[in-house]
Each structure stands twice: as C-alpha cells, then as structure tokens.
N, C-alpha and C positions, 0 to 999 in steps of 0.2 A: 410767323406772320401775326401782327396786330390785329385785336379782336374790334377797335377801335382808334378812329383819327384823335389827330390834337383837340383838344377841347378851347373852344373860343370864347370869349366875352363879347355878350352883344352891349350894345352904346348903353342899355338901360341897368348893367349886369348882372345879368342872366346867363346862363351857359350854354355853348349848345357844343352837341356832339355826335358824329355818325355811328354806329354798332356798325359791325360788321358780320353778317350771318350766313357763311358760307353752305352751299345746298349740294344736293345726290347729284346732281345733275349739270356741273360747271358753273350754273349760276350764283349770283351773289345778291341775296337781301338788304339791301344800305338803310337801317331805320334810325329815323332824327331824334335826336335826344334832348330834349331841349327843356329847361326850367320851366317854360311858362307854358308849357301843355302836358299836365299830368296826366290827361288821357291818351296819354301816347304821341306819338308824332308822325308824319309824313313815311312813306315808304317807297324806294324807287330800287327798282330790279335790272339786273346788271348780267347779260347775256352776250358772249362772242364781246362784241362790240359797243351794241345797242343799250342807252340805258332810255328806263321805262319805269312812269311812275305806275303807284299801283293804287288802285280803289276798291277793298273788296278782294275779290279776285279776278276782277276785269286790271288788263294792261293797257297804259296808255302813253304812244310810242312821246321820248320827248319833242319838243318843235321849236326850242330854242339851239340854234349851231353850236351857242357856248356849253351846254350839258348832252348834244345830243348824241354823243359817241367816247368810247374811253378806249382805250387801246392796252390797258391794263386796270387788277384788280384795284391797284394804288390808287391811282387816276380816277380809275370811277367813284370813288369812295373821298377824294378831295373834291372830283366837280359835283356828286352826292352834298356836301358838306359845304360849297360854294352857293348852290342854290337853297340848302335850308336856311343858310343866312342872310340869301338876299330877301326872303318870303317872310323869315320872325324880322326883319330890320324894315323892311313894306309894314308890317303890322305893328310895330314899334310907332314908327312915322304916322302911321295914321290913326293910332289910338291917341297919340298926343293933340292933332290935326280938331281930331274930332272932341275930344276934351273927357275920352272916357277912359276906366283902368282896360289896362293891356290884359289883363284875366278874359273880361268880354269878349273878347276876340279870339279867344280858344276855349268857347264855350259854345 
C-alpha cells in the first residue's frame, strides 16, 4: 500500500499531496503536504468510516456530504486530498482577490 496519493498541481504551481500515516489502532492520519505551507499542513483522521479533521488533539467530525464518509482507506485518502485542494485553491483565489502573496495566508 502507498505511503502517499498522486501529487497535484495547484493553478499557482505548487504541489500538493496526502501522506498517508497509518495507526495501532485501524485509524488513518491523512496529513496535507503542500508547497505553500512549510509549517505543516492540514490533518484529517480516517476511522471505520468517518473521516474527521483534526485540531490539536480535538476531532472535528466532517459536515461536508462530499468528505464526510470514505468506505475505504483509498477513498479517504483521495476525498483527504480533494478537500486539501479545494481549501490551498479557496486561498490561491483569494490571495489574488485580495492583491496579497499567497505566503500570507499560511502564515
């Protein structure tokens, strides 16, 4: 099994891509890898079903129908990798919008 999904080109590009960090416990850590946030990226945790970003160590269950359920580790780890592009590609669009560098905005 792949430690990580395809790697994509966002519109600005930049790269992004899911890790895949498999745990003791059937869960799965999906963390975003992405060029324009060297401090790390997004984290959303992948249980039975249910995936769920994470903050911290608080879970927060997802509330979008399009990420909120995977039915395999594959799956979660592509709607994992759907939703990190739609959040750097929101922050692309509005770094432009607003007339500032895209850095800003993952700082």
């Amino acid at each position: 099994m792949s430690t990580h999904t395809e790697t994509i080109t966002l519109s600005n590009g930049a790269k992004l891509r899911v890790r895949i960090e498999r745990g003791l416990t059937n869960g799965v850590v999906l963390h975003e890898q992405n060029d324009l946030n060297r401090f790390g990226g997004g984290r959303i945790y992948w249980l039975g079903r249910a995936l769920f970003l994470m903050f911290g160590d608080e879970l927060l269950r997802m509330q979008n129908a399009r990420y909120e359920f995977a039915e395999t580790e594959s799956e979660a780890a592509e709607k994992a990798l759907a939703f990190f592009l739609e959040c750097a590609e929101t922050c692309i669009q509005h770094a432009k919008a607003e007339g500032v560098d895209i850095e800003t905005c993952y700082t």
